[in-house]
KOLVOKOL-288814 format. One line per 8 residues: for each residue z, y, x of N, C-alpha, C, CB. Coordinates in nm, 3 decimals. Atoms other than C-alpha are relative to their C-alpha. Last residue first. Glycine has a CB too. Example, Ala and Ser with C-alpha at 12.3 -4.5 7.8 and 13.67 -1.06 7.14 Angstrom:
<bamis>
-0.006/-0.119/-0.082/0.714/-0.106/1.367/0.073/0.109/-0.077/-0.142/0.046/0.041 | 0.000/-0.119/0.089/0.780/-0.450/1.230/0.000/0.120/0.090/0.125/0.003/-0.099
</bamis>
This chain:
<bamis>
-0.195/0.011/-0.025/1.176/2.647/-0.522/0.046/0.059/-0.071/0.080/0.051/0.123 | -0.035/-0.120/-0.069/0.843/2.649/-0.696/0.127/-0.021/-0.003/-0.041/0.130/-0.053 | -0.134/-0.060/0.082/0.747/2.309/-0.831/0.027/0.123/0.081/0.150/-0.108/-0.003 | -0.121/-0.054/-0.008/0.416/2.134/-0.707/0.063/0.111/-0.045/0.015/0.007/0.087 | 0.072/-0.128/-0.086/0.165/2.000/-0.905/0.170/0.068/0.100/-0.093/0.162/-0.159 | -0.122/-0.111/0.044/0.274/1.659/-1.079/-0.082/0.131/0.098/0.210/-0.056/0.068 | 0.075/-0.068/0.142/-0.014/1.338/-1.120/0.124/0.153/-0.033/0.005/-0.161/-0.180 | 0.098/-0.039/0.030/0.192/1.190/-0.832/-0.007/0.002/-0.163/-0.089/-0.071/0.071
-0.006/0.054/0.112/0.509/1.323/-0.747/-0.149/-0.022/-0.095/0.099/0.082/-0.061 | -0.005/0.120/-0.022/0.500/1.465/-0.383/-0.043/-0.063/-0.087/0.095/-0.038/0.028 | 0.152/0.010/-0.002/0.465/1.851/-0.467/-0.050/-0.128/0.066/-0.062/0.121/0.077 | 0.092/0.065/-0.108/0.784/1.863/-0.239/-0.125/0.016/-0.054/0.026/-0.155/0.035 | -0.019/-0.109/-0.053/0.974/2.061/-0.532/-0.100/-0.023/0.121/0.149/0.030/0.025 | 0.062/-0.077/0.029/0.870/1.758/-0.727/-0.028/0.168/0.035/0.025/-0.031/-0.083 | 0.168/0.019/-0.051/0.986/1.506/-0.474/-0.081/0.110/-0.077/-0.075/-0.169/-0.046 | 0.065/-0.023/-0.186/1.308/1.703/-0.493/-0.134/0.001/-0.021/0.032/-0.140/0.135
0.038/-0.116/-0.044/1.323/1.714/-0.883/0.000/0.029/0.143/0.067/0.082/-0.059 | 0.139/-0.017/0.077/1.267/1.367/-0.887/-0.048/0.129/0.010/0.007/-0.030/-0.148 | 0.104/-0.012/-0.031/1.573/1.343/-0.694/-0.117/-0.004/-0.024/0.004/-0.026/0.042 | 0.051/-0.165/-0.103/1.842/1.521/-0.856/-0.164/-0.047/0.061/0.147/0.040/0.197 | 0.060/-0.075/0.142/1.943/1.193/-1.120/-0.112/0.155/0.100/0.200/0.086/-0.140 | 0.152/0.065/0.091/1.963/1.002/-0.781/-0.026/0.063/-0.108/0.002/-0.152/-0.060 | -0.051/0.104/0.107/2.249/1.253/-0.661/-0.137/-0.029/-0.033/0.105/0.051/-0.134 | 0.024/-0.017/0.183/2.146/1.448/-0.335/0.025/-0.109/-0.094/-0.151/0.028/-0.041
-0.141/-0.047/0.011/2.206/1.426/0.035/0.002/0.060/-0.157/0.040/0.123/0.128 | 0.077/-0.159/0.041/1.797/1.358/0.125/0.130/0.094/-0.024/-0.115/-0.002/-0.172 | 0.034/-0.023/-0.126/1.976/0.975/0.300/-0.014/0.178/-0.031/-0.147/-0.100/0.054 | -0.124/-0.006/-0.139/2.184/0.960/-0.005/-0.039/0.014/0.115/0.084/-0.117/0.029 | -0.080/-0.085/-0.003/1.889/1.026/-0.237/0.130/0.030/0.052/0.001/0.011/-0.076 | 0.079/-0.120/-0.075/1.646/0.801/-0.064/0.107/0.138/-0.035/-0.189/0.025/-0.077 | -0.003/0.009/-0.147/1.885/0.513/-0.098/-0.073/0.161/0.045/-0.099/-0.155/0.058 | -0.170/-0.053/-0.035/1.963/0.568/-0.464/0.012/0.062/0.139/0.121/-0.139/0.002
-0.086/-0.146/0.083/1.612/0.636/-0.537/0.114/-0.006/0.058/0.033/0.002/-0.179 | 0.019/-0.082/-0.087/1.517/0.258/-0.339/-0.006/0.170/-0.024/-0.105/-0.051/0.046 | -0.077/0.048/-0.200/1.709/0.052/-0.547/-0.005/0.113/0.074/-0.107/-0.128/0.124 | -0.133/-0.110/0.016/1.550/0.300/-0.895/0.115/-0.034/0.104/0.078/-0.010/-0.166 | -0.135/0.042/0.065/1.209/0.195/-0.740/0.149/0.060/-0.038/0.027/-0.083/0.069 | -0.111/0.018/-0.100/0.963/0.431/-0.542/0.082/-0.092/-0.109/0.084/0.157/0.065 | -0.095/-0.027/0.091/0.595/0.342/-0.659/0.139/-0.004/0.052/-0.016/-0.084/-0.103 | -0.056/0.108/-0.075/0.307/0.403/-0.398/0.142/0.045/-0.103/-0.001/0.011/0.202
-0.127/0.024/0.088/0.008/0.570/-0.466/0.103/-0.121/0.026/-0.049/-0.020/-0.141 | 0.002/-0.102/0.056/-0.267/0.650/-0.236/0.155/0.026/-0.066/-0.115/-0.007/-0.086 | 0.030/-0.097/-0.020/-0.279/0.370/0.066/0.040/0.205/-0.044/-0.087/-0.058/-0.024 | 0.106/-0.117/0.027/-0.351/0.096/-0.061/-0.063/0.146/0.019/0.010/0.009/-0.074 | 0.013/-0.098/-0.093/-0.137/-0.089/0.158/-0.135/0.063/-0.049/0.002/-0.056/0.151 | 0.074/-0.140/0.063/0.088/-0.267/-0.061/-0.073/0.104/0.094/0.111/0.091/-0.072 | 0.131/0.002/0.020/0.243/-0.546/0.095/-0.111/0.051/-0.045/-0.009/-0.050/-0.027 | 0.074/0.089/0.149/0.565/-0.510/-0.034/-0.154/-0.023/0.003/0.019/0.099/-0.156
-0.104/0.092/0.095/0.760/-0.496/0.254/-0.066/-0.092/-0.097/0.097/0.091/-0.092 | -0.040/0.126/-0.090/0.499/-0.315/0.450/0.039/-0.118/-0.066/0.110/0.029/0.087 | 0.163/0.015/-0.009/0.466/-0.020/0.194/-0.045/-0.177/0.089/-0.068/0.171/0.122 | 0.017/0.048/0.150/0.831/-0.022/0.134/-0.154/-0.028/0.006/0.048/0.123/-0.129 | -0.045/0.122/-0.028/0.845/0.042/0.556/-0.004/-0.075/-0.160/0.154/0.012/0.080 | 0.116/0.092/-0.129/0.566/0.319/0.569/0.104/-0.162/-0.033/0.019/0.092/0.257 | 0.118/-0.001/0.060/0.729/0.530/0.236/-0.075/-0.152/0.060/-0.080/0.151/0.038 | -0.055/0.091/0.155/1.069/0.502/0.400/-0.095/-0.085/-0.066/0.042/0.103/-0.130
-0.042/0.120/-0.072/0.896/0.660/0.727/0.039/-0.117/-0.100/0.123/0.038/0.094 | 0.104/0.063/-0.075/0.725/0.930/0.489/0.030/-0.155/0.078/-0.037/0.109/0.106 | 0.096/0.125/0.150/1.022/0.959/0.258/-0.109/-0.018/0.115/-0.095/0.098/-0.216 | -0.056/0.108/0.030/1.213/1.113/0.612/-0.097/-0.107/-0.165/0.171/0.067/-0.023 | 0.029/0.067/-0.116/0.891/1.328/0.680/0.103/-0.128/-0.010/0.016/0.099/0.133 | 0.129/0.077/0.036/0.852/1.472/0.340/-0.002/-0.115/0.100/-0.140/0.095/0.011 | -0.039/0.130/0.103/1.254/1.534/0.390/-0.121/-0.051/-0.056/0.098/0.039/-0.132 | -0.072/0.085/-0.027/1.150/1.745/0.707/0.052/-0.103/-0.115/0.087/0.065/0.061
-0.135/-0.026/0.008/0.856/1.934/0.594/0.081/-0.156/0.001/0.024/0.094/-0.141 | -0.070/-0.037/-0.118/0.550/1.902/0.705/0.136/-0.048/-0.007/-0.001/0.143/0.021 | -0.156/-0.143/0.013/0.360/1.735/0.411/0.020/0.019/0.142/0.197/-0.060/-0.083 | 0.040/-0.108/-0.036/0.006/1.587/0.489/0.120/0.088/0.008/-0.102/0.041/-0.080 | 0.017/-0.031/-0.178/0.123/1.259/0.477/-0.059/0.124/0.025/-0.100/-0.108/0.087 | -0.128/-0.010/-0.086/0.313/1.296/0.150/-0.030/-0.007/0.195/0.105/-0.149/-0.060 | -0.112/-0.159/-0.041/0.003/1.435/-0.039/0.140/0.029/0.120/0.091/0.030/-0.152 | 0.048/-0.077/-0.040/-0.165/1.127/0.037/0.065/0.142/0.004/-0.094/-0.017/-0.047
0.040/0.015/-0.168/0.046/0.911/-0.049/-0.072/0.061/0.072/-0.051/-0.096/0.036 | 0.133/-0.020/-0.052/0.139/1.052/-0.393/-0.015/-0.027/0.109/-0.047/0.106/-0.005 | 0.094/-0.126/-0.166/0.411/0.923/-0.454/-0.092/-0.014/-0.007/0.004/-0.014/0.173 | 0.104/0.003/-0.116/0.540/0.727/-0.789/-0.023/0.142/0.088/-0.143/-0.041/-0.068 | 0.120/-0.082/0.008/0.899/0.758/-0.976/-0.117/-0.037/0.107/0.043/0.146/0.019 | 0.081/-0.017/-0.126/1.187/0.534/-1.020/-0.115/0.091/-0.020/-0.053/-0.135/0.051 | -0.048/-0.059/-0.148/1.478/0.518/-1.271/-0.109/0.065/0.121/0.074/-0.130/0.074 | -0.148/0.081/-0.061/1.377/0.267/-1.506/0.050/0.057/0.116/-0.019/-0.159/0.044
-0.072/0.036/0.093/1.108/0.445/-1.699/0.158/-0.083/0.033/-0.096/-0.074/-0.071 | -0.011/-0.145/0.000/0.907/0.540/-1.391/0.090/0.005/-0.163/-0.180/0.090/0.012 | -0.119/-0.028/0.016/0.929/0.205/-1.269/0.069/0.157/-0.044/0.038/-0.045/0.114 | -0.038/-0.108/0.030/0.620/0.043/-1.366/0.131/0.029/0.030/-0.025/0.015/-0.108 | -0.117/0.009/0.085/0.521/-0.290/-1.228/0.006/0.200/0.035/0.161/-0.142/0.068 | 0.084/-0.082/0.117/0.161/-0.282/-1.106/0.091/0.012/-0.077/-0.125/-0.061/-0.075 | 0.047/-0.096/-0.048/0.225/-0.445/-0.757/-0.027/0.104/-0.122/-0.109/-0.042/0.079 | 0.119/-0.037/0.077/0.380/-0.725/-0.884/0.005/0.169/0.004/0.006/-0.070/-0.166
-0.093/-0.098/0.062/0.571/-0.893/-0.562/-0.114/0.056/-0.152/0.048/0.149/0.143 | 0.132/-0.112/0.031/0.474/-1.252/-0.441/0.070/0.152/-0.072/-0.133/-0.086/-0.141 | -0.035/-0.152/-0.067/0.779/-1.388/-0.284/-0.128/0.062/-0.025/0.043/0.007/0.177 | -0.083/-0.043/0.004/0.759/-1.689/-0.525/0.072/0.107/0.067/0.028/-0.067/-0.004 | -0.041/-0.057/0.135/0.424/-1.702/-0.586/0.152/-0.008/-0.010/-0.069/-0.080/-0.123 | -0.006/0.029/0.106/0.362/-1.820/-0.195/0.053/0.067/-0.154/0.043/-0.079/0.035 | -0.160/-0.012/-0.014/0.233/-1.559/-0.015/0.063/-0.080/-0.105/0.055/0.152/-0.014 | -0.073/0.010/0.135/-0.131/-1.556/0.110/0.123/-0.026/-0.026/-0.043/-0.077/-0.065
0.015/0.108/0.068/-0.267/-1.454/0.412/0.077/-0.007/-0.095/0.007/-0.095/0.062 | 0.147/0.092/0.061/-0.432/-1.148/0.493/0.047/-0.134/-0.036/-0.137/-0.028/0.124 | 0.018/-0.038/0.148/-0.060/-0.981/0.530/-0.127/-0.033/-0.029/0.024/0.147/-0.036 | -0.067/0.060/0.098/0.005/-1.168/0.848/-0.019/0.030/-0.154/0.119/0.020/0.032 | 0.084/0.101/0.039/-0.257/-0.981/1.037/0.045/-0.086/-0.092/-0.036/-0.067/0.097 | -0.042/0.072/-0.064/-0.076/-0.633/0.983/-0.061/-0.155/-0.022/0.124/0.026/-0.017 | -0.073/0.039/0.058/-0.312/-0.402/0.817/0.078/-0.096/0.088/-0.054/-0.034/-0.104 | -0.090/-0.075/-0.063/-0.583/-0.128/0.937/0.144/-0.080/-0.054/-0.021/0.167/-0.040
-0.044/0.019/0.107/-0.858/-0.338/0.724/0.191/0.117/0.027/-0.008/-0.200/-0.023 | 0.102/-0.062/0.077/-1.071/-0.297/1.013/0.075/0.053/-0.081/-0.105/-0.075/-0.060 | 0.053/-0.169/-0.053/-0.801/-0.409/1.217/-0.057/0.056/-0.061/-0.077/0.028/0.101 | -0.102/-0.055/-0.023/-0.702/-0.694/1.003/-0.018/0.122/0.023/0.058/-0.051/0.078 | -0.013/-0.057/0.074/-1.037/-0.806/1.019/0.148/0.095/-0.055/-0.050/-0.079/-0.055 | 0.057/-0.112/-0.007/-1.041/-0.865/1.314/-0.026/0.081/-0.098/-0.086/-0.013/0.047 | -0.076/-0.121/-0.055/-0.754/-1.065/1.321/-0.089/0.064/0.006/0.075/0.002/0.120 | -0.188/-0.098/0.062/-0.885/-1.274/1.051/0.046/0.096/0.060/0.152/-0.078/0.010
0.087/-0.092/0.113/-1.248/-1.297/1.250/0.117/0.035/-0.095/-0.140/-0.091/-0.093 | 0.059/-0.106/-0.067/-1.029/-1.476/1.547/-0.097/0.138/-0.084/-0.086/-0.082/0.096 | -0.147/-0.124/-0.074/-0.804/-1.665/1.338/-0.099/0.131/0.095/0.149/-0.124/0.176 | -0.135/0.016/-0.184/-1.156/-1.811/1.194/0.119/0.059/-0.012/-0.050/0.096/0.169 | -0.001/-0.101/-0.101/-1.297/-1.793/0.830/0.105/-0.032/0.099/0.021/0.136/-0.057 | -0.137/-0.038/-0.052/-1.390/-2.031/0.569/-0.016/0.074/0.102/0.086/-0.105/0.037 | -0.002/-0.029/-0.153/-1.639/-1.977/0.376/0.094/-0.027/0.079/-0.011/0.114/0.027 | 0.126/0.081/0.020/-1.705/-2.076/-0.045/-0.023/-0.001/0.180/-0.144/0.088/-0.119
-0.068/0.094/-0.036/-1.355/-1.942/-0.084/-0.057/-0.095/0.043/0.065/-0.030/-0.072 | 0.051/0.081/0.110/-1.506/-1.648/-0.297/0.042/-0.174/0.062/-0.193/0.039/-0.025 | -0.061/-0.020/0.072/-1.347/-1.399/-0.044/-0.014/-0.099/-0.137/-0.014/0.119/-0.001 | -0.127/0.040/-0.042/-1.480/-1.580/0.256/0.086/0.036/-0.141/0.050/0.084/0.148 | 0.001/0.115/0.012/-1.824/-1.560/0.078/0.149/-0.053/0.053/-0.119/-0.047/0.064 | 0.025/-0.009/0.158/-1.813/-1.178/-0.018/0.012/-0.176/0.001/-0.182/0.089/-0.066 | -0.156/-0.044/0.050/-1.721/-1.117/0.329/-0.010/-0.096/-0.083/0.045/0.154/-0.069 | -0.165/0.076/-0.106/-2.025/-1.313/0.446/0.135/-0.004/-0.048/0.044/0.088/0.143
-0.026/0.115/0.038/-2.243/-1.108/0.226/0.045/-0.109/0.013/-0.043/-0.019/-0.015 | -0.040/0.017/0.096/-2.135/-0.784/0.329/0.017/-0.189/-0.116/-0.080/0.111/-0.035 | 0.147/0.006/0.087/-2.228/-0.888/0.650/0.079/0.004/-0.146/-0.119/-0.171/0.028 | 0.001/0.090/0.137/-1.955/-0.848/0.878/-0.057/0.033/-0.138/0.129/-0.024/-0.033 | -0.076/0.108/-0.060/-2.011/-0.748/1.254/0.049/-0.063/-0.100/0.103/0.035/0.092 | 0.086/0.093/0.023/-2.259/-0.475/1.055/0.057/-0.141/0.062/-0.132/0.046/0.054 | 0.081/-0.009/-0.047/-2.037/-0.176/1.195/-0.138/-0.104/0.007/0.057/0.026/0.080 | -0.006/0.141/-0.094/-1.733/-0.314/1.115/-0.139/0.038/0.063/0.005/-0.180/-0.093
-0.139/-0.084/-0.036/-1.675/0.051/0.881/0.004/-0.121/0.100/0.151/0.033/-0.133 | 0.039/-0.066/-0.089/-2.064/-0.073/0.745/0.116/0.085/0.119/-0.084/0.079/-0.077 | 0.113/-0.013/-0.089/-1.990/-0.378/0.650/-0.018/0.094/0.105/-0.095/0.018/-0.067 | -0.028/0.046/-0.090/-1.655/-0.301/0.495/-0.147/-0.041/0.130/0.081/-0.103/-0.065 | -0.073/-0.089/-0.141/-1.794/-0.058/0.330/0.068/-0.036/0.116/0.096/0.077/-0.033 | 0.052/-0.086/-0.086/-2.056/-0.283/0.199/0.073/0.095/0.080/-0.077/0.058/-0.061 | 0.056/0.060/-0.131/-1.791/-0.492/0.068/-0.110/0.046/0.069/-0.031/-0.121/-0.017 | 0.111/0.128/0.071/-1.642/-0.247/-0.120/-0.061/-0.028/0.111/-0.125/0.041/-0.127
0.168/0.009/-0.088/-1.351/-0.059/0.004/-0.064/-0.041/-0.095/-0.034/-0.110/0.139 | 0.133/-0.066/0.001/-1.089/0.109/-0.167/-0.120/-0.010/0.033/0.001/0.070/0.036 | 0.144/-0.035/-0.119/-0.813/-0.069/0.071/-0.035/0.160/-0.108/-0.196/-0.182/-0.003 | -0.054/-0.117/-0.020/-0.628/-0.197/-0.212/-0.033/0.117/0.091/0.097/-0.029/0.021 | 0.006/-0.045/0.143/-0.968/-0.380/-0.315/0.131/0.128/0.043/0.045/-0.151/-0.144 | 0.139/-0.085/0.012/-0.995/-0.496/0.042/0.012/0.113/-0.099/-0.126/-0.093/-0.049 | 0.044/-0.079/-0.172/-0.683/-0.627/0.103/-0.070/0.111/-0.027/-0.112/-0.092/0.115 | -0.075/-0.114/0.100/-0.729/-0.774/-0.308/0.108/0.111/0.116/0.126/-0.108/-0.142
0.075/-0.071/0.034/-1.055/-0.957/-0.137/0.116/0.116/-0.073/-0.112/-0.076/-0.077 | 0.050/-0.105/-0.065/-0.869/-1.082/0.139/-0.051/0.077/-0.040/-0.054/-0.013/0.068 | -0.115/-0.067/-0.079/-0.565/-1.244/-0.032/-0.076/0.097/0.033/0.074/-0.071/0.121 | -0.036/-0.067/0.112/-0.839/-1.422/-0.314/0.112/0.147/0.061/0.078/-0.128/-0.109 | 0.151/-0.011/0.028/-1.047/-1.572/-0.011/0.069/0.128/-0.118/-0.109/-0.178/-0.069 | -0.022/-0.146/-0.107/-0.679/-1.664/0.135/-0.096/0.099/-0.048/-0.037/-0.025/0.180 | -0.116/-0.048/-0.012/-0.593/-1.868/-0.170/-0.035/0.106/0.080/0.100/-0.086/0.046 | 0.013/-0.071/0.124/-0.967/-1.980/-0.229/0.079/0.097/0.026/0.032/-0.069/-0.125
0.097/-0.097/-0.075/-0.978/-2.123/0.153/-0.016/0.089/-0.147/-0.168/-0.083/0.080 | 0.114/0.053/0.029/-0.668/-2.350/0.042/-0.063/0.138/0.041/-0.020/-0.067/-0.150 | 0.053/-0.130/0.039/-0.336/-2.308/0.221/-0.150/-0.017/-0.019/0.034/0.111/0.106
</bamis>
């Protein structure tokens, strides 16, 4: 595992994140110098297990997901599925929901998020796999659930739907 590989793991961490390396600075409280980061991420640094797991924390992420994955369980984070069945969440909207089927997609939400390494945070794409699943847990036909999440006011770039 070359110091590029991880260098390239931590800065797209970061990037899903939202940070910039000053925010990481200052959210570490100056314990990592923007320009430090900026050198682990450029491959030009290497970095401890002990400054990995701290970053982690910062980075609010499991430590394993700072390192790199070979390209054959890499996933592509930017694949569209809103044409093949699936629709995006708003992540934000869904942790603020109350309601009980915001709360089952919420848990769902946390373990696809995991899975795929994705911990940006905002948006988070459901697949037409994971549709079937959510609409047999929600007790609805996959064609139905879009209009859930949109009754939820889940669906990003959607406003919510009046029951």
């Amino acid at each position: 595992m070359s110091g590029v590989s991880v260098g390239e793991r931590l800065r797209a961490i970061r990037r899903q994140k939202g940070l910039s390396l000053h925010d990481v600075e200052a959210r570490s409280k100056l314990e990592f110098k923007a320009s430090v980061l900026g050198a682990y991420e450029r491959g030009e640094r290497a970095i401890s297990v002990p400054r990995l797991l701290r970053l982690a924390e910062i980075y609010e992420v499991p430590p394993d997901q700072l390192l790199p994955r070979p390209p054959e369980v890499e996933i592509n984070l930017t694949e569209r599925a809103e044409g093949e069945g699936g629709l995006t969440i708003d992540l934000t909207r869904l942790g603020e929901a109350d309601e009980p089927e915001a709360q089952v997609l919420r848990r769902y939400a946390e373990t696809i998020q995991l899975q795929r390494q994705d911990f940006n945070g905002r948006l988070l794409t459901i697949r037409r796999d994971d549709v079937r699943v959510l609409a047999a847990v929600l007790g609805c036909r996959p064609e139905e659930f879009g209009d859930r999440v949109d009754r939820l006011g889940l669906r990003a770039g959607h406003s919510r739907r009046p029951s």
